[in-house]
Structures are given as C-alpha cells and as structure tokens.
N, C-alpha and C positions, 0 to 999 in steps of 0.2 A: 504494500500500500504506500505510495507516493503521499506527498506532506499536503499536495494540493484535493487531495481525489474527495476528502471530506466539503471541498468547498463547491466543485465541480457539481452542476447541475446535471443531473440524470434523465435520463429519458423514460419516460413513462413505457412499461410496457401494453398492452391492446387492452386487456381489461382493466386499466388503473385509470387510460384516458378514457375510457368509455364509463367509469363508476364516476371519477372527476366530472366528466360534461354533463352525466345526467345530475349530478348535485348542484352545480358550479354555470350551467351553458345557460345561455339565452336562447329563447323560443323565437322560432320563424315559422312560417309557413314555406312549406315545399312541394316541389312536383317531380314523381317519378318519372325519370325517361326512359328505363329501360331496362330488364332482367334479365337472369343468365338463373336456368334449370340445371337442374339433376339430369339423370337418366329414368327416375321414377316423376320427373312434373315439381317436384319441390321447388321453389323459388331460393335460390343459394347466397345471391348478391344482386342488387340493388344500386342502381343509377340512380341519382336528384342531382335535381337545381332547386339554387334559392337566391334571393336578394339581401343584402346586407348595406343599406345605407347605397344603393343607387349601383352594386357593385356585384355582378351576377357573377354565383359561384357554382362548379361541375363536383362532386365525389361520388365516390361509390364506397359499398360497406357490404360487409358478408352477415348474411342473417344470421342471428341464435338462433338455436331449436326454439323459444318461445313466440319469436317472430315468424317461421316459415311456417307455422300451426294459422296464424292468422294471414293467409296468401292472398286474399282477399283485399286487404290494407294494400298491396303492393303491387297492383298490376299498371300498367304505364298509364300516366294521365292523372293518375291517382293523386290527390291531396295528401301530403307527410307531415310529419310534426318532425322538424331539423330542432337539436339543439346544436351551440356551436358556442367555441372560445369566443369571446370579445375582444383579446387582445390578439388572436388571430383567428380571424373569421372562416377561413379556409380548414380547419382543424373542425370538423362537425359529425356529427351523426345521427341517425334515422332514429325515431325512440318509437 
C-alpha cells in the first residue's frame, strides 16, 4: 500500500453506483430507444435518452432479474424513470 492510495478516490464498483444513484440521483423523465433479448424473449439491456438542462443524453444498462420480470416497462417508446448524478449527468440509470 503506497502513502497516497488512502487518499486516492476509488471507483465505484456496478452495484455501489447503482445503490448511490438510487439514494443520491435526480429524477428525469426518459424514453427507451431500444432492447437487446435473450434467446428465450427476456429483455437483457436497455437503450434511453433523457434531457438534463437543454443537454440530451444516450446510455444503456443491463436489466436485474427484478426488472426483466417487468418487460412491459421497457419496450421502445416507453416512458423510464432515469435517475442520474448531478454533478455528472451522463452517469445515470433506469430504476
């Protein structure tokens, strides 16, 4: 362990930013543009856009199992609930 590495900001692993935005994110409205299936129809990852202060944003994210149970929510065209950082808007996810 180097003298600096206690000082050094870390990077969040998948589920620490995804448990941080949903405590921590600001609500947008968003619109799916487009899935990628299984081979059994499951819905796996998810395409949106969203608007943040005049500045239209693309991400995609890989469903939980809690989300692919509701497939329904996610077909293209569909209305999303984006949360996302404020101090970097581009940092978001589908809830």
């Amino acid at each position: 362990m180097g003298f600096w590495d206690p000082f050094r900001r870390r990077k969040d692993d998948e589920s620490s930013r995804i448990a941080r935005l949903l405590l921590t994110g600001r609500i947008v409205e968003g619109r799916v543009l487009d899935v990628l299936e299984d081979a059994a129809g499951n819905i796996t990852q998810v395409f949106y856009s969203y608007n943040v202060s005049g500045v239209d944003y693309e991400s995609s994210q890989s469903l939980s199992p809690e989300q692919q149970r509701l497939r329904s929510r996610y077909i293209p065209g569909a209305r999303v609930t984006i949360r996302y950082d404020a101090r970097q808007p581009p940092n978001s996810i589908v809830v």
